[in-house]
C-alpha positions in Angstrom: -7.0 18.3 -9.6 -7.2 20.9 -6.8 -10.8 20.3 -6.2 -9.9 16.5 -6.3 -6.8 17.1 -3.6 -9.8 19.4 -1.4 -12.2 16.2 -1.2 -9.7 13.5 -1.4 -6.5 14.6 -0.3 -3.2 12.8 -2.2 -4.4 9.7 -1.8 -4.6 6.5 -4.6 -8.5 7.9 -4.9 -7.5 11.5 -6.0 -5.2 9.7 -8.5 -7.6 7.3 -10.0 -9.8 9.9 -10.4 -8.0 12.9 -12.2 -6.5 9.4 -14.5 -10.4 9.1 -15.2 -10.7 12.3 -15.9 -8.4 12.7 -18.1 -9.3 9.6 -20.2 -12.8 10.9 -20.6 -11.5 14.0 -22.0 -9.3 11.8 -24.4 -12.2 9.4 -25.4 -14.5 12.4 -26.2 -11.4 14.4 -28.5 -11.5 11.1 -30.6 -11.0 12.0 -34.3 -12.8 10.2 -36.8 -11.7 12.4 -40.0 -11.4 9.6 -41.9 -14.8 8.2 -41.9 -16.9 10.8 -44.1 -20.2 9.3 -43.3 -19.5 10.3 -39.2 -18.6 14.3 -37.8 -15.7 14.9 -36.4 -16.5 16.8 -33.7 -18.5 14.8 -30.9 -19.2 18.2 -28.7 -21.1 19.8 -31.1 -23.8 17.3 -30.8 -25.3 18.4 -27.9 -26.9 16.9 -24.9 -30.4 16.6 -26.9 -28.8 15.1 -30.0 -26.9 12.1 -27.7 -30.0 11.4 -26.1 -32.1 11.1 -29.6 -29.4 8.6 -30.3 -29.0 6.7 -27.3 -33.0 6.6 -27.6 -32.7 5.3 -31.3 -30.2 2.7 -30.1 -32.4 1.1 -27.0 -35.7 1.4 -29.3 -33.5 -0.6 -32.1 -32.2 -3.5 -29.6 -36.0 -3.8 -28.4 -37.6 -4.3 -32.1 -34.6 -6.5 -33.3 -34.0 -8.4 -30.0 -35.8 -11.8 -31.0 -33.8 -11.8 -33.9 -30.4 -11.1 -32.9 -30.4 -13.9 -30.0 -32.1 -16.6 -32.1 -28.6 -16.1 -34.1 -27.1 -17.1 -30.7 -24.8 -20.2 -31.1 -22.3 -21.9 -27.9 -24.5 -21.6 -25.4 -26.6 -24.5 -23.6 -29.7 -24.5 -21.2 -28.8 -25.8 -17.9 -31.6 -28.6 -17.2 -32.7 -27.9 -13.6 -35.2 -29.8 -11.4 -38.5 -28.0 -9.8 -37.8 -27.6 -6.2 -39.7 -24.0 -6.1 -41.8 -25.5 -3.5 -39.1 -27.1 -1.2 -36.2 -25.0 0.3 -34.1 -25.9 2.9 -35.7 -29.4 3.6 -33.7 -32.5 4.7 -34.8 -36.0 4.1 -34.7 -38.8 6.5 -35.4 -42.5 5.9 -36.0 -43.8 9.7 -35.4 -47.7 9.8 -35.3 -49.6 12.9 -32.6 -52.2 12.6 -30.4 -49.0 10.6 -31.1 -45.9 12.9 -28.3 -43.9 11.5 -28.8 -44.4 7.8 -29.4 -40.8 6.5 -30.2 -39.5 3.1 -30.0 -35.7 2.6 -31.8 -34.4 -0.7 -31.4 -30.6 0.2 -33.6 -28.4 -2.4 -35.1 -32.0 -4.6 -38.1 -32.9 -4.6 -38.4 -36.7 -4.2 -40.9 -39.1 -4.7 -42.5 -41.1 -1.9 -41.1 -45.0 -1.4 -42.6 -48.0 -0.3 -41.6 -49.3 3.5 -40.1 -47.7 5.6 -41.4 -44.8 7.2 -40.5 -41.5 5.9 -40.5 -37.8 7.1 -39.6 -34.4 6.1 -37.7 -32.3 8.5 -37.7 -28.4 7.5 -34.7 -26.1 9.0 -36.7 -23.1 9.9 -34.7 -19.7 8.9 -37.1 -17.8 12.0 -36.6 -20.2 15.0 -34.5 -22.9 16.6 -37.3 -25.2 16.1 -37.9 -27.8 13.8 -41.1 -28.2 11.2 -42.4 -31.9 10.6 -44.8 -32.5 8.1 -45.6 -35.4 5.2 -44.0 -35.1 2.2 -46.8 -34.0 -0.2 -47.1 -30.5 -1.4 -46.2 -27.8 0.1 -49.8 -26.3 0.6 -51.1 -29.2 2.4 -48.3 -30.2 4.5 -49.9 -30.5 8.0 -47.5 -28.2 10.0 -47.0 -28.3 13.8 -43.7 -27.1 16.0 -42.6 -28.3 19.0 -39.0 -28.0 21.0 -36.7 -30.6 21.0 -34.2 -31.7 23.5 -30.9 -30.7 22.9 -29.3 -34.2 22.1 -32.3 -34.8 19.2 -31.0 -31.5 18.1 -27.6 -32.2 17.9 -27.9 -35.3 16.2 -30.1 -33.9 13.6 -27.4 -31.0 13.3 -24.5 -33.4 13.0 -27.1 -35.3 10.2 -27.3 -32.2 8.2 -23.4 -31.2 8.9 -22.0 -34.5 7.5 -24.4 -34.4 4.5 -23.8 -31.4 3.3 -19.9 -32.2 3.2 -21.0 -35.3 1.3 -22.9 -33.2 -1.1 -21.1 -30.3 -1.0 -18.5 -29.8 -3.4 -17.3 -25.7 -3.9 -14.4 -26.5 -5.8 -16.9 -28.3 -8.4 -14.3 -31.1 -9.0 -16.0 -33.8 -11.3 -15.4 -37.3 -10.9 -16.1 -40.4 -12.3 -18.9 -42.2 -10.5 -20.9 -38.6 -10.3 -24.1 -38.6 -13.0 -24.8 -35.6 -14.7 -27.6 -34.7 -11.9 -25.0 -34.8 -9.3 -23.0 -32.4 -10.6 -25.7 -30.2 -11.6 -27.0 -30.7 -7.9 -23.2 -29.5 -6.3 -23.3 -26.4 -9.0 -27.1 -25.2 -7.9 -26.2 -25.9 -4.5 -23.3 -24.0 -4.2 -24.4 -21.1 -6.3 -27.1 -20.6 -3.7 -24.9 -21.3 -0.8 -22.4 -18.6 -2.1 -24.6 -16.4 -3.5 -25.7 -15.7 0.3 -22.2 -15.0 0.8 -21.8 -12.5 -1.6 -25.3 -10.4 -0.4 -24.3 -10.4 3.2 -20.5 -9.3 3.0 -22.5 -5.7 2.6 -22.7 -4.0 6.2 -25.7 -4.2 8.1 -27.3 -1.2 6.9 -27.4 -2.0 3.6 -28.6 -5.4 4.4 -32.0 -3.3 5.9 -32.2 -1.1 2.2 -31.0 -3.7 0.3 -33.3 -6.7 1.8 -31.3 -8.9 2.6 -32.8 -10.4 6.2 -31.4 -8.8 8.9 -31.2 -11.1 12.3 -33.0 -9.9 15.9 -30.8 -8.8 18.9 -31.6 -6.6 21.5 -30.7 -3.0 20.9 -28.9 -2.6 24.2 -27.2 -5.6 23.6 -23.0 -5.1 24.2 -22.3 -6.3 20.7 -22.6 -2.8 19.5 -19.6 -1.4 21.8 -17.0 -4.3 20.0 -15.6 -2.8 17.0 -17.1 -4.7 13.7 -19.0 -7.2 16.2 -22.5 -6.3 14.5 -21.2 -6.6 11.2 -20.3 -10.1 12.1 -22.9 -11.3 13.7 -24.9 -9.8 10.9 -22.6 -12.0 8.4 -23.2 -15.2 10.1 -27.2 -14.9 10.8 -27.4 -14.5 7.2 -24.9 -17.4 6.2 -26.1 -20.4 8.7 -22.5 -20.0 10.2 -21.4 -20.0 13.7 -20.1 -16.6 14.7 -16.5 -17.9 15.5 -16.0 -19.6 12.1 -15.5 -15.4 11.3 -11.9 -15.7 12.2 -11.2 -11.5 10.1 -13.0 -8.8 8.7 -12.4 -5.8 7.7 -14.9 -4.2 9.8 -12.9 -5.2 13.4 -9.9 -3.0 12.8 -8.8 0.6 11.4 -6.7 0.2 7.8 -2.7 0.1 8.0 -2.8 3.0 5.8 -5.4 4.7 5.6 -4.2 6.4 2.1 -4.8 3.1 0.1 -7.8 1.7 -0.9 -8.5 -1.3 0.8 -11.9 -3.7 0.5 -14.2 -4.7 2.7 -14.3 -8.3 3.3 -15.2 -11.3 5.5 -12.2 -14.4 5.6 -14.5 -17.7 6.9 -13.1 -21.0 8.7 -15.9 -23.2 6.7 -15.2 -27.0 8.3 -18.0 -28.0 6.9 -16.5 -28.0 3.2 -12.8 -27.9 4.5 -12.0 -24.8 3.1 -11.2 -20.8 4.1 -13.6 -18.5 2.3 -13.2 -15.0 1.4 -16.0 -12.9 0.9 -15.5 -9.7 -0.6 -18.2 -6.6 -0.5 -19.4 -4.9 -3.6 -19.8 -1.3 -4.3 -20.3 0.6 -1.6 -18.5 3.8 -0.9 -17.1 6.7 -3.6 -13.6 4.5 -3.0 -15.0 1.2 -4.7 -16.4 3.9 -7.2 -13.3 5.2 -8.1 -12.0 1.7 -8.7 -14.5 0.4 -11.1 -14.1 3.8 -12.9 -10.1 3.2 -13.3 -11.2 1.2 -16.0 -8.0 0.9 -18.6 -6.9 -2.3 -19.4 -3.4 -3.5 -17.9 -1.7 -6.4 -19.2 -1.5 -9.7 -17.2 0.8 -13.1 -17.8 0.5 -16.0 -15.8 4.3 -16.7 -14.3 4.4 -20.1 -15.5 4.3 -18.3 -18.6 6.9 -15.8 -17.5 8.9 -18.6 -16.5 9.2 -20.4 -19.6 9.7 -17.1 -21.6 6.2 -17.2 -23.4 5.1 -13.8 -24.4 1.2 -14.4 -23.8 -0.1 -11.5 -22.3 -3.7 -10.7 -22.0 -5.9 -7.7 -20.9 -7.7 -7.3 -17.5 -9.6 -4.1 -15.8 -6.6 -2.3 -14.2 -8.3 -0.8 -11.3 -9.2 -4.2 -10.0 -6.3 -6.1 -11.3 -4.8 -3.3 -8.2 -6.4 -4.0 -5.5 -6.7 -8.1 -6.4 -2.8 -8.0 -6.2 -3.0 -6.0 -2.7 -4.7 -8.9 -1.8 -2.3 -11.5 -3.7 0.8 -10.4 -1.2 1.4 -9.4 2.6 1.9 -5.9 4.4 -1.0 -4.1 2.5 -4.0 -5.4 3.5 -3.6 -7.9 6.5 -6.2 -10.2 4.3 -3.2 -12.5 2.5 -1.6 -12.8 6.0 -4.8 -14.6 7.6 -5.4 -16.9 4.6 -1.9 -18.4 5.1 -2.2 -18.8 8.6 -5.5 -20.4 8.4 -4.5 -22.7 5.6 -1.3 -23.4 7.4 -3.4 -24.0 10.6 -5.9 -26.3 9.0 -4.0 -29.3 6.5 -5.8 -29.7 3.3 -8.4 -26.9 3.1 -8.7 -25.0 0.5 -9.4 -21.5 -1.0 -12.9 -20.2 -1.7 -13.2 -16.4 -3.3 -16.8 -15.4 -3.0 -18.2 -11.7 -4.0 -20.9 -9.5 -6.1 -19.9 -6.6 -8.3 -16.7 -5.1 -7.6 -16.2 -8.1 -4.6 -17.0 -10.6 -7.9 -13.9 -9.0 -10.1 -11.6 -9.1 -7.4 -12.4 -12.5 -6.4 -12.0 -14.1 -10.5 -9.0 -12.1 -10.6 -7.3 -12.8 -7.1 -8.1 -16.5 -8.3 -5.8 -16.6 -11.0 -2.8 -14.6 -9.0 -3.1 -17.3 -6.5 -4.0 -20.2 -8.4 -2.9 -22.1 -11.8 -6.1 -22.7 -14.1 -4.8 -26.2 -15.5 -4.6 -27.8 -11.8 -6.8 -25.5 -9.7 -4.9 -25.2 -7.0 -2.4 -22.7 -5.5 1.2 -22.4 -7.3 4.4 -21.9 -5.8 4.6 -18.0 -7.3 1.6 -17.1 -5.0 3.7 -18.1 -1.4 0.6 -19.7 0.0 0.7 -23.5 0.9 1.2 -25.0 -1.9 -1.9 -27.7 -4.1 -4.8 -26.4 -2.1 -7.7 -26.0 -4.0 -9.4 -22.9 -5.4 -12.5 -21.8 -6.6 -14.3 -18.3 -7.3 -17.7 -18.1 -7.0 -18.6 -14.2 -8.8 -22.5 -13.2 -8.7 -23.1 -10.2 -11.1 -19.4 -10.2 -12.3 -18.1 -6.9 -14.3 -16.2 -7.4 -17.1 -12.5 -8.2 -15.4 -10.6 -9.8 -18.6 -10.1 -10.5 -22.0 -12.8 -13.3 -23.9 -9.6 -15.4 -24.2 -8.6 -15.2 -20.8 -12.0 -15.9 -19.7 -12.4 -19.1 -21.3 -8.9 -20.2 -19.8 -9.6 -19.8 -16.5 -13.3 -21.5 -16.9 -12.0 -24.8 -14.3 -11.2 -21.8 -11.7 -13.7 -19.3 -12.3 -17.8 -19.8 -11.9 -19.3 -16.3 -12.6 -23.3 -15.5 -12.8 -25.4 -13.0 -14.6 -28.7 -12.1 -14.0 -31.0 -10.1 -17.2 -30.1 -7.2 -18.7 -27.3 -6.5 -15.4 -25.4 -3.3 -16.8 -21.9 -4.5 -15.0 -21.8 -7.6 -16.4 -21.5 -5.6 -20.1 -19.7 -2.9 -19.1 -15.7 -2.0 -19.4 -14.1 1.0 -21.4 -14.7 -0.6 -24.8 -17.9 -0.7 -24.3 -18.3 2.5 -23.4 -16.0 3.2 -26.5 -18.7 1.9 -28.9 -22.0 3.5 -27.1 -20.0 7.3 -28.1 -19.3 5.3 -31.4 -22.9 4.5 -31.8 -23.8 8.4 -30.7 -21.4 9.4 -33.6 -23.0 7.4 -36.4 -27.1 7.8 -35.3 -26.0 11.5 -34.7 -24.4 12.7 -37.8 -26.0 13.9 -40.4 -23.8 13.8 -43.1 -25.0 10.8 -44.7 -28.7 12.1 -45.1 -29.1 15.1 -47.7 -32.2 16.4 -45.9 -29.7 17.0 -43.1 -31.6 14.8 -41.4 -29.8 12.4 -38.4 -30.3 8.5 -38.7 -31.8 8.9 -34.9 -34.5 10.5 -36.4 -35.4 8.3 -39.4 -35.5 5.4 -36.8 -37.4 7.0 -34.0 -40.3 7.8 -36.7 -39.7 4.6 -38.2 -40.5 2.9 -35.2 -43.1 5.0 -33.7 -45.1 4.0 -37.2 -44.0 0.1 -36.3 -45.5 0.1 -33.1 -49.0 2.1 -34.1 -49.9 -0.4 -36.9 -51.7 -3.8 -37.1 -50.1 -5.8 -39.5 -52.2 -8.6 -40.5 -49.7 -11.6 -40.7 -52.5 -14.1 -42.3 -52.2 -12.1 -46.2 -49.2 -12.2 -47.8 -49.2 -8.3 -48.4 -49.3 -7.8 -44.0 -46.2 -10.3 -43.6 -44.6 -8.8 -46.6 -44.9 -4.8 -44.6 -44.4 -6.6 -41.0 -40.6 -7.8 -42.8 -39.8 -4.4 -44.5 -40.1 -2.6 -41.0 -38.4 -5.5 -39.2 -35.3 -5.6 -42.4 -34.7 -2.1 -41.9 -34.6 -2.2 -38.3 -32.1 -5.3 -38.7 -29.9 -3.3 -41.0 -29.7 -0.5 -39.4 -28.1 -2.6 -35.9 -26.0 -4.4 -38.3 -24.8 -0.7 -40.2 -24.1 0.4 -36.0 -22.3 -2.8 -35.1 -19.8 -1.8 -37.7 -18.4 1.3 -35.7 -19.0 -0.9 -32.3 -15.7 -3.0 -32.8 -13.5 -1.5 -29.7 -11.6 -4.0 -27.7 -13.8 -5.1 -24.5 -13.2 -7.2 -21.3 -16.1 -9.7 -20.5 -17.1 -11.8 -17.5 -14.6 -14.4 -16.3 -14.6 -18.0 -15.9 -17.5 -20.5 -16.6 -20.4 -17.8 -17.2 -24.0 -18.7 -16.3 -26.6 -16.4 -17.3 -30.3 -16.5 -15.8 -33.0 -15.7 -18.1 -36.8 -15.0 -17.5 -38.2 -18.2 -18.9 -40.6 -15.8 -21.8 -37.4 -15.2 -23.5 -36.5 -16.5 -26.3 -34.9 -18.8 -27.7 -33.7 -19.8 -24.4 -36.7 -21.5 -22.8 -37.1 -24.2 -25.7 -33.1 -25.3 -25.8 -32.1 -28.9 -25.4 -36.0 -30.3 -26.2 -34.6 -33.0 -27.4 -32.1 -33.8 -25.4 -32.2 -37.5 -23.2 -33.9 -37.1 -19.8 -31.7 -36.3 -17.1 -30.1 -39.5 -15.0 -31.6 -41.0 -11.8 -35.5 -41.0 -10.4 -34.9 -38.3 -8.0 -34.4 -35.4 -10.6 -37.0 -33.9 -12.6 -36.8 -31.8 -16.1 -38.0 -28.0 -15.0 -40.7 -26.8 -16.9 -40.1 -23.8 -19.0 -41.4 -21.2 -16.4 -40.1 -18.5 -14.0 -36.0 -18.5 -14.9 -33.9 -20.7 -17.2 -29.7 -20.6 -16.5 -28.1 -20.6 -19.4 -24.3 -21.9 -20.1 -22.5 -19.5 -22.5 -19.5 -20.5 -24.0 -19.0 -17.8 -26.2 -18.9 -15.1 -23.7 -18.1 -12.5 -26.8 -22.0 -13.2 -28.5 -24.1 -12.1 -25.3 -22.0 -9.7 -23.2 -20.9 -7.6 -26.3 -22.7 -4.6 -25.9 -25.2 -2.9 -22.9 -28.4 -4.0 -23.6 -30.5 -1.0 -22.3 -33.9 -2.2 -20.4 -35.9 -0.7 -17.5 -34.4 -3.2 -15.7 -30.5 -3.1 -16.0 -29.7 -1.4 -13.2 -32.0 -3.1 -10.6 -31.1 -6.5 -12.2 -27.7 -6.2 -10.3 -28.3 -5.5 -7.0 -27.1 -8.3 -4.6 -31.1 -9.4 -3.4 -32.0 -10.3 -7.0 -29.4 -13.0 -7.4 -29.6 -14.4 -4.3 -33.6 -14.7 -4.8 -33.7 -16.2 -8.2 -30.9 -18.5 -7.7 -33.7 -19.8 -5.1 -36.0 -20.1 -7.6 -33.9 -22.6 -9.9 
């Protein structure tokens, strides 16, 4: 604690750490005298001896991988259309006796009609200009710029500004006359949209490390002397916004007390989609750390519940469950006292909650402080205007709540998942059954040659992988199963001792896939074709999103892969959500 005090001084990050401490040194003191098969004592095993088993464990989810997720039931691929080639392109349908009859198609790829004339009209990221070009694909399109005047490009502004509120829809409210394309459309469109959100509510100098695009201003330019100006500007380059719809951030004024952790965070005017948007950063500095590490579960009840005297309580991460209620009232943060204003200001806007990583888990859970899942909007109890609409959008989402919990707020919560993402499988029970696993690959008491069941499986699959097994006789398949049985039994004997309580994802969980792994690339075969002309089935190539109901079949345990760590940062979602 005194070396804590010297770097952090008596502040809520000294005491979230020495509480981690201290529940490291109680997880590692965990007694299991009354399992023979496991020793008792988890510090005699060494720092070799762990690594062997957490070794044994990853080379045991590789071999048995196929196997475990063909078992994979409540989940559903997403059909999406092939629009790899087109980004950012609007549609126009010019027609002389109807000038102003407009058709935007953002991110489809359409099909040419008969009669009128058509164009394309491409929104360049790099210039004010505007591309024009036939619609055919994308490497013959006949390219040329030129300026336009500035009423052409107003009117082409206010054609993309009033289509995109058509076909925008963040609180992904479902109605009647929509086909199942349209919705699909106002899901992929606003997972990209946000997911752009989410990447740029980093400062600026991770934007250059973390590549996310970074816009072009002069060095001596006076925006650097305004406090949190850069940031800003930064913010809206990389959203499409203009630089007043910023109306706070936490980067344009020193914290009220400096003592408290406090998040970093952008609050939008969006007119566009009539709503206020908060954008909340991920991990950055040792504080967010520190949060994500006071990782003990802390009960939650929704007060209708309360109200009615129902004793439903369920678990959420209590670090972040913290800071989301700083948020949730005034005087701590300043952030609750603009989004009342601005949704006092502006009648019938809503709430959007938008962040990655830590930002993502304070986002789902200020969603349900402020919001009621059944109606989606904001309840009495949270002192905001009350039935405006909200919606959290959480890219790369740690594991916030309980499985229950998470399928109650699904109508309130969207979260996505990218690969083998560590965060998004990782809360204290989790880490509870990786020093469970340790415990059982690492003991030797079960083996009378003293040897560890680490050992037995390392060998067993370094002989796996150095053989040919001819599959066409009956005696190759017959040796190829025996290696592949015992590997399966093995995971199964571990998943006994892996049973701790965990927290998963919240919300509506979407998980994107490499489209070479199965079994998710062949779901829904035989499903009908999608509704309308203008959408087309993907192929099964580059990524696949997945629907998963059962958030408790494929967030259940860290998956270790080369990848796990770099399939969370912020650049990765927001590049393969383009690619969908």
């Amino acid at each position: 604690m005194t070396l804590i005090d010297t770097f952090f001084g008596t502040t809520d990050a000294a005491k979230a750490l020495a509480e981690f401490v201290q529940l490291v040194k109680r997880e590692f003191n965990v007694s299991y005298e009354k399992d023979d098969n496991l020793e008792d004592n988890l510090g005699a095993f060494g720092a070799f001896r762990v690594i062997k088993s957490l070794t044994a464990w990853a080379c045991l989810q590789y071999v048995t991988t196929n196997r475990m997720e063909s078992g994979f039931t409540g989940w559903k691929r997403v059909k999406l259309v092939d629009i790899s080639d087109m980004y950012d392109w609007v549609y126009v349908t010019k027609n002389e006796a109807e000038e102003n009859i407009y058709d935007e198609l953002e991110y489809l790829l359409l099909e040419e009609e008969e009669g009128d004339e058509e164009m394309v009209i491409i929104k360049s990221n790099k210039s004010n200009n505007i591309v024009i070009g036939e619609l055919t694909p994308k490497e013959e399109i006949p390219e040329f710029r030129f300026n336009i005047s500035d009423e052409r490009s107003k009117r082409l502004s206010d054609i993309y500004l009033d289509a995109t509120k058509r076909l925008s829809n963040p609180y992904l409210e479902e109605f009647d006359y929509q086909t199942k394309d349209e919705k699909l459309f106002s899901l992929l469109h606003n997972l990209k949209r946000y997911s752009k959100f989410s990447s740029s509510a980093y400062d600026f100098k991770t934007a250059i490390i973390g590549k996310i695009p970074f816009p072009q201003f002069p060095v001596k330019s006076p925006i650097w002397k305004e406090r949190g100006r850069l940031h800003r500007f930064a913010f809206a380059s990389n959203t499409d916004l203009p630089f007043d719809s910023i109306v706070d951030s936490s980067h344009t004024k020193a914290p009220k007390n400096p003592s408290n952790y406090q998040p970093s965070y952008f609050i939008i005017r969006d007119h566009t989609t009539e709503s206020i948007i908060l954008a909340l950063r991920g991990t950055m500095s040792i504080h967010d750390l520190i949060v994500d590490l006071t990782c003990e579960y802390e009960d939650f009840q929704f007060p209708e519940d309360i109200q009615r005297g129902v004793e439903i309580k369920h678990k959420v991460h209590k670090g972040i469950f913290q800071v989301a209620q700083g948020l949730a009232k005034p005087g701590k943060s300043g952030v609750y006292e603009v989004i009342k204003r601005e949704l006092e200001a502006n009648e019938g806007y809503g709430l959007v909650l938008v962040g990655h990583s830590l930002g993502a888990g304070v986002a789902s859970l200020l969603a349900i402080l402020l919001a009621s899942p059944k109606t989606r909007q904001t309840t009495v109890w949270s002192g905001l205007p009350r039935g405006r609409r909200v919606h959290a959008y959480s890219f790369a989402t740690p594991c916030v709540m309980s499985a229950e919990l998470s399928k109650i707020v699904r109508p309130l919560v969207t979260s996505v998942a990218y690969g083998n993402d560590v965060v998004c499988r990782l809360s204290l029970g989790h880490v509870q059954d990786l020093r469970d696993m340790v415990r059982f690959l690492g003991s030797n008491k079960k083996n009378q040659e003293g040897q560890e069941t680490a050992s037995k499986v390392l060998k067993k699959i370094l002989d796996y992988q150095s053989r040919t097994f001819n599959e066409k006789t009956e005696e190759g398949r017959k040796e190829k199963e025996e290696f592949e049985n015992y590997f399966w039994k093995t995971r199964q004997d571990v998943y006994k001792y892996m049973q701790n309580e965990k927290l998963y994802p919240p919300g509506k969980v979407y998980w994107i896939v490499g489209s070479d792994r199965k079994p998710y690339c062949d779901a829904d075969d035989d499903d009908e074709e999608p509704d309308g002309e203008l959408f087309e089935k993907k192929s099964c190539k580059q990524y696949n999103m997945v629907e998963i109901d059962d958030v408790q079949q494929v967030f259940n345990e860290i998956w270790f892969s080369p990848h796990m760590m770099i399939d969370h940062f912020p650049y990765m979602y927001e590049n393969v959500l383009k690619k969908l």
